[in-house]
C-alpha positions as CSV (number, residue, x, y, z in Angstrom):
1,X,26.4,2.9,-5.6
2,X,22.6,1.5,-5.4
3,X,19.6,3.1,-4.9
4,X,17.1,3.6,-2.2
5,X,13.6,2.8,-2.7
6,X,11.1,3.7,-0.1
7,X,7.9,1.7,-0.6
8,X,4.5,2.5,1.8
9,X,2.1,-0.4,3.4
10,X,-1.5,-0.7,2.6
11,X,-4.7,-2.0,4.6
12,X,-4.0,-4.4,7.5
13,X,-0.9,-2.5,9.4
14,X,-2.9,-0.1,10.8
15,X,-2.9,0.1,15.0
16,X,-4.0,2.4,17.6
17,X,-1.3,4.7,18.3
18,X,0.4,4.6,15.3
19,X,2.4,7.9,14.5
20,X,2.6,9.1,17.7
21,X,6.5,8.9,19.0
22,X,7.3,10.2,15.4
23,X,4.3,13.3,16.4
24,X,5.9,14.1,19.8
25,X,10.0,13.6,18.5
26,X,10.5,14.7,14.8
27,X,9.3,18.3,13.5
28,X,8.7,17.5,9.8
29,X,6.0,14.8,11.0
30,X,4.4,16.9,13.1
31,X,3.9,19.2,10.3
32,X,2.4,16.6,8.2
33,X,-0.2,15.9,11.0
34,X,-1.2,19.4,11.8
35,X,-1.4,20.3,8.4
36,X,-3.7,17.4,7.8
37,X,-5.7,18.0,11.3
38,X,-6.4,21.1,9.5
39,X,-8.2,19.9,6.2
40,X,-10.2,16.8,8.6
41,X,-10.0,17.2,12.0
42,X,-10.4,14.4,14.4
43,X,-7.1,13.0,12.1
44,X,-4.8,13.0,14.7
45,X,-6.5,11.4,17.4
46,X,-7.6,8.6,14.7
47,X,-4.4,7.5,14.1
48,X,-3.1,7.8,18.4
49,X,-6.7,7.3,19.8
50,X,-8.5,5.4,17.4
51,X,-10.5,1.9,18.8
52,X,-9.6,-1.1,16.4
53,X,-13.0,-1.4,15.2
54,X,-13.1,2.3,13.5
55,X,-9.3,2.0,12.2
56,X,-11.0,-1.5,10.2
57,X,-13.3,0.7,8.4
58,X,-12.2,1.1,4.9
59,X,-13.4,5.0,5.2
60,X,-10.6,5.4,8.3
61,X,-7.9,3.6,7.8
62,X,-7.3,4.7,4.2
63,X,-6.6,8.2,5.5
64,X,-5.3,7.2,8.4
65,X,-2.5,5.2,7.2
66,X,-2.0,8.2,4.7
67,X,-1.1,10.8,7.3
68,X,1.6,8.1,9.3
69,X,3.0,7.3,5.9
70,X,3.7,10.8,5.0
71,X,4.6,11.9,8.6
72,X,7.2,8.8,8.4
73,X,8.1,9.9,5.0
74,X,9.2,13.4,6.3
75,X,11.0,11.8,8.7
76,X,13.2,10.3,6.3
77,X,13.8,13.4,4.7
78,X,14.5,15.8,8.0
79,X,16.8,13.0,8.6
80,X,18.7,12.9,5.0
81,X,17.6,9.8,3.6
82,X,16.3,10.5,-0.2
83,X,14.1,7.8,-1.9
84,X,15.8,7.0,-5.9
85,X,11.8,5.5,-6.4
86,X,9.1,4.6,-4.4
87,X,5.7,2.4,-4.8
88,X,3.3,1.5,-2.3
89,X,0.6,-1.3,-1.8
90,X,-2.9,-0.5,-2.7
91,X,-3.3,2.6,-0.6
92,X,0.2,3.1,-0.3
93,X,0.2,4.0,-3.9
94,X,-1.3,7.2,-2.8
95,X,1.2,7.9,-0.7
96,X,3.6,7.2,-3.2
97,X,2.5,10.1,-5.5
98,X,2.9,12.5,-3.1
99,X,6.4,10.9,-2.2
100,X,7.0,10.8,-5.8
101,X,6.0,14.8,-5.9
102,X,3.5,14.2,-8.7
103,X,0.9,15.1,-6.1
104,X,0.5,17.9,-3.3
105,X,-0.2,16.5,0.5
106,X,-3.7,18.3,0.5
107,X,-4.3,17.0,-3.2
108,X,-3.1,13.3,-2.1
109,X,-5.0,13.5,1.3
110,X,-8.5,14.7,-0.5
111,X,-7.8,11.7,-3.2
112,X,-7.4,9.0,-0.3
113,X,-10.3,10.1,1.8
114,X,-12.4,9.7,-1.2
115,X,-11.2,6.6,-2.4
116,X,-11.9,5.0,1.0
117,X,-15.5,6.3,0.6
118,X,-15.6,4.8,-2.7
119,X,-14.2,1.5,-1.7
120,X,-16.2,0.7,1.3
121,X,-19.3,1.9,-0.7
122,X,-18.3,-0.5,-2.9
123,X,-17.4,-3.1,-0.8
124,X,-20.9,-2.8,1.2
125,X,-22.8,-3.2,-1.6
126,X,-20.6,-6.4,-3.1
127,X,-20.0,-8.0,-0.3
128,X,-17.0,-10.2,-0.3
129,X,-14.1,-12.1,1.3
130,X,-10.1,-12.4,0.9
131,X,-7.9,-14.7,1.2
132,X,-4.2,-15.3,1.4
133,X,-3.3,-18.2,-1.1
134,X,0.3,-20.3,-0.2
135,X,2.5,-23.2,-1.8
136,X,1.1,-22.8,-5.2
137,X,1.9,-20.8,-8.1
138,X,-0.1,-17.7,-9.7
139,X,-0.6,-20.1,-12.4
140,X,-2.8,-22.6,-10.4
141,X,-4.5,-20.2,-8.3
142,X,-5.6,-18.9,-11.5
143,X,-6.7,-21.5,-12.5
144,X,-8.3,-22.7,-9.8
145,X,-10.6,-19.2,-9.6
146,X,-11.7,-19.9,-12.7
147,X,-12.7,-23.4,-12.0
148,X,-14.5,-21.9,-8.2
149,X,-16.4,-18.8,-10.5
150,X,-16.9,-15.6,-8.2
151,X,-13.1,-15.5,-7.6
152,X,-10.4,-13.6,-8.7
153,X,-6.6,-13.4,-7.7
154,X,-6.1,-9.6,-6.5
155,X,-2.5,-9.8,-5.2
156,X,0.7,-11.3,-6.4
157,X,2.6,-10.7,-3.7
158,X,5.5,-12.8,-3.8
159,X,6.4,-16.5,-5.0
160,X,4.2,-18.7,-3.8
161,X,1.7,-16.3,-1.7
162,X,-1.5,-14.6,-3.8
163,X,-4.3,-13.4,-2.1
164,X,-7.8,-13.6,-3.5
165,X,-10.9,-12.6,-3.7
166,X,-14.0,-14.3,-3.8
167,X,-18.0,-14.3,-2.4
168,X,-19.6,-17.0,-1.0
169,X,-18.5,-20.0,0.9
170,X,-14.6,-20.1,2.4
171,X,-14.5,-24.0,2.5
172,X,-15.1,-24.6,-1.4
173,X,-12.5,-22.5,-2.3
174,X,-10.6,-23.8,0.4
175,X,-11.1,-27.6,-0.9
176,X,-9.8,-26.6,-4.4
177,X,-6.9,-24.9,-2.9
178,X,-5.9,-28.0,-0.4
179,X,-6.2,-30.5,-3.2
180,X,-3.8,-28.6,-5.7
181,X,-1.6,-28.8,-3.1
182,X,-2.0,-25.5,-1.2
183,X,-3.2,-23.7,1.7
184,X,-6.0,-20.8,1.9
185,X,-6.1,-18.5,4.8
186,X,-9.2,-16.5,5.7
187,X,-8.5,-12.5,5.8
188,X,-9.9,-9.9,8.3
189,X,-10.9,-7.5,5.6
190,X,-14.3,-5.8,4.4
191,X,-14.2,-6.6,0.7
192,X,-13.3,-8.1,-2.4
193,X,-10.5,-5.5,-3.2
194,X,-8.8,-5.3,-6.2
195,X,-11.0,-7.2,-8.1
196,X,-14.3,-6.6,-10.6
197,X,-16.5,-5.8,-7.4
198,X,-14.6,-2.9,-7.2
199,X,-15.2,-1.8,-10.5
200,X,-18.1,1.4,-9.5
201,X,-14.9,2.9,-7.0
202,X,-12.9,2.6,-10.1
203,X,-15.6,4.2,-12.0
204,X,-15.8,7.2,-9.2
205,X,-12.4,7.5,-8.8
206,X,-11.6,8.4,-12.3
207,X,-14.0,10.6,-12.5
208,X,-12.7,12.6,-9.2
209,X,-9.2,12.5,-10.3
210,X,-10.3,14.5,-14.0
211,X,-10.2,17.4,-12.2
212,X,-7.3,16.9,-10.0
213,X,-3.8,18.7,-10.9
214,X,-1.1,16.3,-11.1
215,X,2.3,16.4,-12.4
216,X,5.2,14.3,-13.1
217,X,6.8,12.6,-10.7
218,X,10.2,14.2,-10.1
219,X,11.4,10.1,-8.7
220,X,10.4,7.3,-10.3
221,X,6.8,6.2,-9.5
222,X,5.8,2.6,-9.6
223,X,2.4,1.3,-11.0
224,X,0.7,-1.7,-8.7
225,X,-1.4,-2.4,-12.0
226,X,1.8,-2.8,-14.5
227,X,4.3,-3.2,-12.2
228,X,6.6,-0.3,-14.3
229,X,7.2,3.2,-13.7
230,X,3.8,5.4,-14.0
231,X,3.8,7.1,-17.8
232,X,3.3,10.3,-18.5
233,X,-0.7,9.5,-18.2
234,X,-0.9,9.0,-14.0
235,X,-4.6,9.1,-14.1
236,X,-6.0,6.4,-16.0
237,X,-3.4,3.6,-13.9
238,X,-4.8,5.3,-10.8
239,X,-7.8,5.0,-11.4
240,X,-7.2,1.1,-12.6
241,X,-5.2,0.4,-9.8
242,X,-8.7,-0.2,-7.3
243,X,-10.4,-3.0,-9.4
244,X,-6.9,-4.8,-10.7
245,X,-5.0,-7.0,-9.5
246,X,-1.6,-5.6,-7.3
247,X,1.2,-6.8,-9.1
248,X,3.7,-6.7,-6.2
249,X,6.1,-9.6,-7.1
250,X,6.5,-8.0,-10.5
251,X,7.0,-4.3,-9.2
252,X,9.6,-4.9,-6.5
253,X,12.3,-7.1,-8.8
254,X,11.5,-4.3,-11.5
255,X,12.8,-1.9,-9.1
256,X,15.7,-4.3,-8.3
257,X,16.4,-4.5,-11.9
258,X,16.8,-0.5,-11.7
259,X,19.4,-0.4,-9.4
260,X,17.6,-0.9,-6.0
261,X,19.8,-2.5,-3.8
262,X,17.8,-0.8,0.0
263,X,14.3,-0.7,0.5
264,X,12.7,1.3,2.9
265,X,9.0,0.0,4.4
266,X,8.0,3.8,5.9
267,X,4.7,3.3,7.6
268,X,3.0,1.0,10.5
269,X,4.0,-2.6,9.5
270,X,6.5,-4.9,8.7
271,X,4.3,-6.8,6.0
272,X,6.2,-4.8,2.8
273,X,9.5,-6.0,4.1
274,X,8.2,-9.9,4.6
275,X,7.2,-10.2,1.1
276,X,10.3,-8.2,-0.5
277,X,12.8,-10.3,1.8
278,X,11.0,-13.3,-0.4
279,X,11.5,-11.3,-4.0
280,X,15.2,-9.6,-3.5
281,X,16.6,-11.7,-0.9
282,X,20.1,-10.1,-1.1
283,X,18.5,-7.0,-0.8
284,X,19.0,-4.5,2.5
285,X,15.6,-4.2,3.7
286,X,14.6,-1.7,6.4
287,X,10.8,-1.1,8.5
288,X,10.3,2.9,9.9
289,X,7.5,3.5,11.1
290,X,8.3,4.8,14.6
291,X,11.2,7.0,16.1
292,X,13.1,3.9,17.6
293,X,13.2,2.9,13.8
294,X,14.3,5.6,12.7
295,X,17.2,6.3,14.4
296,X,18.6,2.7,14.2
297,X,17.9,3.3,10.5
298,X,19.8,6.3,10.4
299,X,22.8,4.2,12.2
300,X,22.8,1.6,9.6
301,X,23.0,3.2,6.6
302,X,25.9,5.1,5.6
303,X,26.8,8.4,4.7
304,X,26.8,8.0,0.7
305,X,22.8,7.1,1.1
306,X,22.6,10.2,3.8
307,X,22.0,13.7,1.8
């Protein structure tokens, strides 16, 4: 029999009104969301309420996208669905330590609000640019940052798509890309993430998380910075994982490799399944992020994955 693994989105899903059907129909979520209304209120009408423009600030959507990530992750277990491992993107890694159970939801919740603060700290006082790198290999777009200078590959995401990061103009790193042969496409973000401007949030980060309780994680628990399970030393990768590179590609055929044969995206998006569906492509790939989801997931999968 395979195994499920449940992955969680990062920056960039996030929507007004996001959470809510899975708020007003399934208990467990609703307890996520009051519980974390509780520790920062205003939460909950973020994630229904919240314009655009405040759910683009680093600071908000970090959290934001914590509490419908965990509120659909409940979901999946009110409904019987057990993750075998889990990951997630960037700030879906968060999410994925309290998945995992190496992490309490008040101790995961206090470590994302702060790393959002960190980040858009950082990000304000480096500013920078992203970009989504096609048709060339990691291999050339490595190359070609070194070539540009002020650039750096941040995530592998799948063959033939890397995003970058970089400051100054688009269009010179856009020559270099269209005459190896590839495309660059401009990204609505508000930083050079996962890269050396990153490196004081890094800094911050590990500082916060030396007096943080953590233990290990009862499911395997996926590194974005190796691409492996987490070791027994969770902080040190954590704290990593902010200024290097997210090795996506790498982590979801390692999970394939360990018996992953169903992937779960749980959280706003669809972006997680795109890129997998382009790693594993025989593999059974499922979005919830709402109820409708949900149910039509429960419906597909059979009752050997159902607890």
């Amino acid at each position: 029999m395979g195994k499920i693994a449940v992955v969680f989105p990062g920056q960039g899903a996030q929507y007004s009104g996001m959470g809510k059907d899975l708020y007003e129909n399934v208990s467990a979520s609703k307890e996520i969301f009051d519980r974390l209304e509780n520790l920062s209120p205003g939460i909950i009408d973020l994630c229904f309420n919240g314009s655009e423009e405040a759910l683009k600030e680093t600071r908000n959507t970090q959290p934001a996208m914590f509490a419908v990530e965990a509120a659909a992750y409940a979901a999946l277990k009110e409904a019987g669905i057990k993750a075998d491992m889990t990951a997630g993107f960037s700030l879906g890694e968060i999410t994925a330590l309290y998945a995992s159970g190496a992490a309490e939801l008040e101790v995961a919740f206090m470590l994302v609000k702060n790393r959002g603060e960190y980040m858009q700290q950082c990000a304000e006082d480096n500013p920078a640019n992203m970009a989504a790198v096609v048709k060339l290999s990691r291999e050339d777009i490595e190359s070609i940052c070194r070539q540009t200078g002020d650039c750096w590959p941040v995530n592998y995401n799948s063959p033939g798509q890397t995003t970058v990061a970089y400051k100054g103009d688009f269009s010179r790193l856009s020559e270099e890309v269209k005459s190896a042969g590839g495309k660059a496409i401009p990204l609505k973000v508000g930083g050079g993430f996962h890269s050396p401007l990153m490196n004081e949030a890094a800094e911050r980060f590990g500082l916060l998380l030396k007096d943080v309780e953590l233990t290990p994680p009862a499911i395997p628990l996926y590194s974005d910075v190796t691409g492996q399970p987490y070791p027994d030393d969770i902080k040190s990768l954590l704290a990593r994982q902010i200024n290097s590179p997210v090795q996506w590609e790498t982590l979801i055929r390692n999970m394939s490799e360990a018996g992953a044969d169903i992937f779960i995206e749980a959280g706003p998006g669809n972006v997680l399944s795109g890129l997998i569906k382009r790693i594993v492509a025989d593999a059974a790939i499922y979005q919830m992020g709402d109820y409708k989801s949900l149910k039509e997931l429960k419906e597909k999968l059979s009752g050997e994955h159902l607890c």
